[in-house]
C-alpha positions in Angstrom: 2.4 -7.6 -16.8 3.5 -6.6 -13.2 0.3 -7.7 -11.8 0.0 -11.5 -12.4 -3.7 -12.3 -12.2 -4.2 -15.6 -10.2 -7.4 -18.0 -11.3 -7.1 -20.5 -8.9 -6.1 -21.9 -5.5 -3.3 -23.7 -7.3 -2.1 -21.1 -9.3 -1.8 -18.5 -6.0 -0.1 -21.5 -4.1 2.4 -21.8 -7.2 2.9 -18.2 -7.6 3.6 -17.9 -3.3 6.2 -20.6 -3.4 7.9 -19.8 -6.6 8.7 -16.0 -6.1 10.8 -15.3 -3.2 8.9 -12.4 -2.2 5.5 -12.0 -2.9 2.5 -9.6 -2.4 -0.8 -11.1 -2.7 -3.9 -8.6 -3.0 -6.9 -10.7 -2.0 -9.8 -8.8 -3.7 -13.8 -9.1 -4.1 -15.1 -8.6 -7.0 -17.9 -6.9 -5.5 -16.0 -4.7 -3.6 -16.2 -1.2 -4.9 -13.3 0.0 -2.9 -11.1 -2.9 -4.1 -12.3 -2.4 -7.9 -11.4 1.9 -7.2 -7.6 1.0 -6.5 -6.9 -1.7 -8.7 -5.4 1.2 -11.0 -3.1 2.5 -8.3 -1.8 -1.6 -7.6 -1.1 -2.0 -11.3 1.0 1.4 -10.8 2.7 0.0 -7.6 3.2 -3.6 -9.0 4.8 -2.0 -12.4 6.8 0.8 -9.9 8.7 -2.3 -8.1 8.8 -4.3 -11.6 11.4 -1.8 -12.7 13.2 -1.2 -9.7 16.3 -3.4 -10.2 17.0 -3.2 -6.0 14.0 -4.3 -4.7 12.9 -8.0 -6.0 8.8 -8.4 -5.1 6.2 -9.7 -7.4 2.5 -8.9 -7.3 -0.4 -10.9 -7.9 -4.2 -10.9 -7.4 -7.3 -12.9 -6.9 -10.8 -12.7 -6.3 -12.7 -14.4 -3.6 -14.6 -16.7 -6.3 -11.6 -17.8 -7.6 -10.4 -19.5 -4.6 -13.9 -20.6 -2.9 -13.5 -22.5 0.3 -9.8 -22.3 0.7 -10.1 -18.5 1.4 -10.7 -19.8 4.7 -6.7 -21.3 5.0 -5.4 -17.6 3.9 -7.1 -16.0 6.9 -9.4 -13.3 5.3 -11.9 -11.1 6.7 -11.4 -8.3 4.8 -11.7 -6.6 1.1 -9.1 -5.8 -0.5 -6.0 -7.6 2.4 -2.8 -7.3 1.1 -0.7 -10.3 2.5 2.8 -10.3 1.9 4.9 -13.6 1.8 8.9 -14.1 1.9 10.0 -17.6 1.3 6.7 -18.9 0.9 5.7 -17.9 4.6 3.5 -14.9 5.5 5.6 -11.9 6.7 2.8 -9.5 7.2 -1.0 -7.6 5.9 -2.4 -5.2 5.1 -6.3 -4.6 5.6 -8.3 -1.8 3.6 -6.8 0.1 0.7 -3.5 1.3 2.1 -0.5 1.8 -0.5 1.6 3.7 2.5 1.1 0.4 4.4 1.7 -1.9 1.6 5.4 0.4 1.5 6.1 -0.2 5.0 5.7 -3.9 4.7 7.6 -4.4 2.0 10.7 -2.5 3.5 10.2 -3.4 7.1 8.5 -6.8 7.3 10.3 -8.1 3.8 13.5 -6.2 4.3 13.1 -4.1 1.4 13.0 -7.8 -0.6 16.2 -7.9 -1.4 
């Protein structure tokens, strides 16, 4: 699957450091907005799974998944797409926003390369 569903603080902190170039939806799982464009992510997430010149992996998680340490990834939004190169934030996006999530990716990550 090209959108790895995270469970846990852990698992999102594993999945950051281990992919060089990461895109982290942070979602709500009351969040009718986030639960509308989870279709359209999965399409995105597969779309850059089978391009061979761009190397970016996708992953969720919900807010009760990670629980206090929410706090450490700086969210005040649902859905905020944060993407991280070399385990460092590069950029976000706030609200659903696939043209933004495009621009970050080839701007902020260098086309993730």
């Amino acid at each position: 699957m090209a959108l790895h569903e995270l469970k846990s603080p852990s698992e999102l902190q594993s999945f950051i450091t281990t992919k060089p170039n990461a895109v982290i939806c942070f979602s709500a799982t009351w969040c009718g907005p986030c639960t509308a464009s989870k279709p359209d992510l999965m399409s995105m997430a597969e779309s850059y799974h089978r391009d061979p010149l761009v190397d970016v992996s996708f992953g969720i998680i919900y807010e009760n998944s990670l629980g206090e340490s929410i706090h450490e990834y700086r969210i005040t939004a649902f859905p905020t797409y944060v993407l991280f190169v070399g385990g460092n934030e590069e950029g976000r996006v706030q609200g659903v926003n696939f043209d933004g999530i495009r621009r970050l990716i080839e701007v902020q990550g260098k086309g993730c390369k």
